[in-house]
C-alpha positions as a Markdown table, in Angstrom:
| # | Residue | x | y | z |
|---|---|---|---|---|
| 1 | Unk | 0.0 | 0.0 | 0.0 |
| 2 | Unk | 1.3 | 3.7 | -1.0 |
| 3 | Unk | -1.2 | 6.5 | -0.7 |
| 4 | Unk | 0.5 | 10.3 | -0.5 |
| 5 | Unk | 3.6 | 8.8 | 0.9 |
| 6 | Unk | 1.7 | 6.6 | 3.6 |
| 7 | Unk | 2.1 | 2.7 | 3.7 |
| 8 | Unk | -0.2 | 1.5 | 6.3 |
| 9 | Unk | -3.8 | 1.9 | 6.8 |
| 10 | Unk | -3.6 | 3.4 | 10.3 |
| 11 | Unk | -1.4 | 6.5 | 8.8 |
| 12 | Unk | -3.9 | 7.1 | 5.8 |
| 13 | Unk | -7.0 | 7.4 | 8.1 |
| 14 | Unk | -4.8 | 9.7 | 10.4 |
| 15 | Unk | -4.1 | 11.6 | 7.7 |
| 16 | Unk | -7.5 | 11.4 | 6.3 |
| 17 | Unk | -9.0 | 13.0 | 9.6 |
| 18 | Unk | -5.7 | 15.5 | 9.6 |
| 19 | Unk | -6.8 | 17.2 | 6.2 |
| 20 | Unk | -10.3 | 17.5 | 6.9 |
| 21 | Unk | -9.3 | 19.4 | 10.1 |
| 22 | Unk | -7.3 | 21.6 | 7.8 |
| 23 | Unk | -10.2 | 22.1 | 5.7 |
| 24 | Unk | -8.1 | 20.2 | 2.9 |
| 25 | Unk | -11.4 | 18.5 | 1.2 |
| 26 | Unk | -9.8 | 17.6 | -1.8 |
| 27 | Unk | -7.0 | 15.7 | -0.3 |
| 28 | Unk | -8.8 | 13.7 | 2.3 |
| 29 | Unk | -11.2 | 13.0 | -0.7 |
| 30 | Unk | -8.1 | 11.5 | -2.8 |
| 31 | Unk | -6.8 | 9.2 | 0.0 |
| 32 | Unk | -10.1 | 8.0 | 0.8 |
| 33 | Unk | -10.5 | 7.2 | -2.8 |
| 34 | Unk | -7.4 | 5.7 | -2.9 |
| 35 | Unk | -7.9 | 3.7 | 0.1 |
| 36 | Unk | -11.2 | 2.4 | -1.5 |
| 37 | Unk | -9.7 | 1.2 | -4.9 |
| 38 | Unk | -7.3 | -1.0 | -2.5 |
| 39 | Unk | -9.6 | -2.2 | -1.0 |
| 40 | Unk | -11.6 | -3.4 | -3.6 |
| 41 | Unk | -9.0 | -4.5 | -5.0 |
| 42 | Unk | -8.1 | -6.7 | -2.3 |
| 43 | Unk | -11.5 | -7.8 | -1.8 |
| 44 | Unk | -11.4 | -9.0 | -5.5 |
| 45 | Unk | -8.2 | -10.9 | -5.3 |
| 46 | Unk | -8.9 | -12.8 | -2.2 |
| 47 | Unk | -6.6 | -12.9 | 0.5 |
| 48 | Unk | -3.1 | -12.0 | 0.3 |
| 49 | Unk | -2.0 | -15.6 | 1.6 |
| 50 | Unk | -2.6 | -19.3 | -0.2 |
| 51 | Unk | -3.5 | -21.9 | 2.7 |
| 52 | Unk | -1.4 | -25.3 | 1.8 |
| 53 | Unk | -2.7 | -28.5 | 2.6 |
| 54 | Unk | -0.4 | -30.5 | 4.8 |
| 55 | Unk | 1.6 | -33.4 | 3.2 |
| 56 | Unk | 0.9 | -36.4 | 5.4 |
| 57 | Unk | 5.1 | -36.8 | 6.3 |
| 58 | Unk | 4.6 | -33.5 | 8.1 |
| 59 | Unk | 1.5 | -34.2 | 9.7 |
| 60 | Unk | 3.7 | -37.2 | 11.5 |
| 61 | Unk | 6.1 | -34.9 | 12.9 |
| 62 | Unk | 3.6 | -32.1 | 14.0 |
| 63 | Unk | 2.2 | -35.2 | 16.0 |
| 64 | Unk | 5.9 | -36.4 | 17.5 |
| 65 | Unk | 6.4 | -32.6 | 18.1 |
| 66 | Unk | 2.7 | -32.3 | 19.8 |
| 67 | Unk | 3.9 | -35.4 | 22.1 |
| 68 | Unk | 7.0 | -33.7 | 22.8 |
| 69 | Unk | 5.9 | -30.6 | 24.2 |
| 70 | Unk | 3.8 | -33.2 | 26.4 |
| 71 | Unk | 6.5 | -34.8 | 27.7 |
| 72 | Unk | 7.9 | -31.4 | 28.2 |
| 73 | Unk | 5.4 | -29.6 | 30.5 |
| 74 | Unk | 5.9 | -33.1 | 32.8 |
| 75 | Unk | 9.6 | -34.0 | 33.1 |
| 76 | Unk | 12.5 | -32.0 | 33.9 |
| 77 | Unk | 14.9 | -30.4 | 31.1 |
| 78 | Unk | 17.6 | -32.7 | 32.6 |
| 79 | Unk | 15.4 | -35.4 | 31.4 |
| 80 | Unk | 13.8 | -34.2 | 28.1 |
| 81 | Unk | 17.1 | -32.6 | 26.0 |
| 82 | Unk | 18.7 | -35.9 | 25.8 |
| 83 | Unk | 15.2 | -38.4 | 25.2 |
| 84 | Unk | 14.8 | -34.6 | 22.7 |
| 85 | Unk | 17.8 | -35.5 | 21.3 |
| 86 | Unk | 17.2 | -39.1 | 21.1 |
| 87 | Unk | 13.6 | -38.2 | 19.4 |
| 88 | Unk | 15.1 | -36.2 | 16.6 |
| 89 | Unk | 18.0 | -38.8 | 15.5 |
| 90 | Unk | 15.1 | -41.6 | 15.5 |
| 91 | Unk | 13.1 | -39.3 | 13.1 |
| 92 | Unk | 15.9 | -38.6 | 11.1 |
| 93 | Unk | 16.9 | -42.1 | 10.6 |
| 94 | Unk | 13.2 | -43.0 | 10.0 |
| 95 | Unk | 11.9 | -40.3 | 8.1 |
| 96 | Unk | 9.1 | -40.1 | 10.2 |
């Protein structure tokens, strides 16, 4: 987004409200114009970001890390860096 210099939308409405205390019509009119078109624009397009689906290899290690982070909120760190360590070579080794 670019509008008179301005990259975010919080700056454009401050600005906005700043020329119509100025009496500056004809600005605050062009940024709200602007502002609109990228909007709609946007709106058109769809969202910015593409939601992947999951292959199922990394479904298998969100699950080992999910377990992980269990085992974590139970046993001491003493305990859980070297079975952590353990883990990860295991995975490595077979692909999970």
């Amino acid at each position: 987004m670019w509008i008179n210099g301005l990259t975010n939308k919080v700056d454009v409405i401050n600005s906005i409200i700043d020329n119509i205390d100025d009496n500056d019509l004809a600005t605050a009119r062009d940024s709200l114009n602007q502002l609109k078109d990228i909007e709609t624009d946007e709106e058109l397009d769809g969202p910015s970001t593409v939601v992947m689906p999951v292959p199922d290899h990394l479904n298998t290690n969100t699950k080992l890390m999910e377990k992980i982070y269990a085992i974590l909120d139970f046993w001491p760190m003493t305990i859980v860096v070297p079975i952590m360590l353990i883990l990860i070579l295991l995975g490595v080794y077979f692909q999970w």
